[in-house]
C-alpha positions in Angstrom: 38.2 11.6 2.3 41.6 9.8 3.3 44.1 9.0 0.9 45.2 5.8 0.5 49.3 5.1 1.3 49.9 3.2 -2.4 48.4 6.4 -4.0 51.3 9.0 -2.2 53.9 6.5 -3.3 52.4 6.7 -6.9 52.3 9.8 -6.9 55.8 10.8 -5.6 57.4 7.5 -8.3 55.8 9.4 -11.0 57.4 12.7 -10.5 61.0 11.0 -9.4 61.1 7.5 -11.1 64.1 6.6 -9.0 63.3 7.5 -5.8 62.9 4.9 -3.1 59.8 5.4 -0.9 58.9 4.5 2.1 55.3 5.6 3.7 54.4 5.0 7.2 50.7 5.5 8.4 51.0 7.4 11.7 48.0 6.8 13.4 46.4 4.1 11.4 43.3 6.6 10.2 44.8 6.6 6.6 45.2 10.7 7.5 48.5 11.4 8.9 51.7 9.9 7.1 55.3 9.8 7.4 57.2 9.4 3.7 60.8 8.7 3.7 61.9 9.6 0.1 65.2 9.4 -1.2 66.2 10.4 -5.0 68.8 11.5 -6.8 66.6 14.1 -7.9 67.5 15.9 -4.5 70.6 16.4 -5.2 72.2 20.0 -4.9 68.4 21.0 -3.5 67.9 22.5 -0.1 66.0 20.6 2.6 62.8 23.2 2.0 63.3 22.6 -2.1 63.0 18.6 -1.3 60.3 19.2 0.6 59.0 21.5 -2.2 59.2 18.3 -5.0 57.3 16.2 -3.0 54.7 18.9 -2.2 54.5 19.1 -6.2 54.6 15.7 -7.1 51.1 15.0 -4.4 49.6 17.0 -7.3 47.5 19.9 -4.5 46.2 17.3 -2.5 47.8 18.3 0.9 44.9 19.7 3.0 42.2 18.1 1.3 42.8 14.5 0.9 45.9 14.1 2.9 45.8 16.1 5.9 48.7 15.7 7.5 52.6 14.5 6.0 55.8 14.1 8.0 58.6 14.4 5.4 61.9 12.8 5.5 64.1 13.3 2.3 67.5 12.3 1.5 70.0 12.0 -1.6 70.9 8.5 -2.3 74.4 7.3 -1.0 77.3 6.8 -3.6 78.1 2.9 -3.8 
């Protein structure tokens, strides 16, 4: 069963309220995403420990719901 795009950006807004996502469906087959998250949240985190939060936040649904997940993550500018 695919997941639906609105449900990964749920998901990640609940773990990291501020974070700004983005979520790009790759091949149109609601199976293979791209997420562009940014948050503050990142902040002093390796690259692998970002990766890590957003992991956590989909709650265990990476190989069974959503199969596949290109991850882009980034720490928000300073204004």
């Amino acid at each position: 069963m695919a997941m639906d795009a609105a449900d990964i950006e749920r998901l990640i807004k609940e773990a990291m309220p501020d974070a700004v996502v983005r979520i790009d469906d790759l091949r149109g087959d609601g199976d293979h995403y791209a997420a562009y998250v940014t948050s503050a949240a990142f902040t002093g985190k390796s690259r692998v420990q970002q990766h890590q939060m957003v992991y956590q936040a989909l709650k265990g649904r990476m190989g069974g719901e959503l199969h596949a997940l290109m991850l882009q993550t980034s720490v928000p500018e300073a204004a």
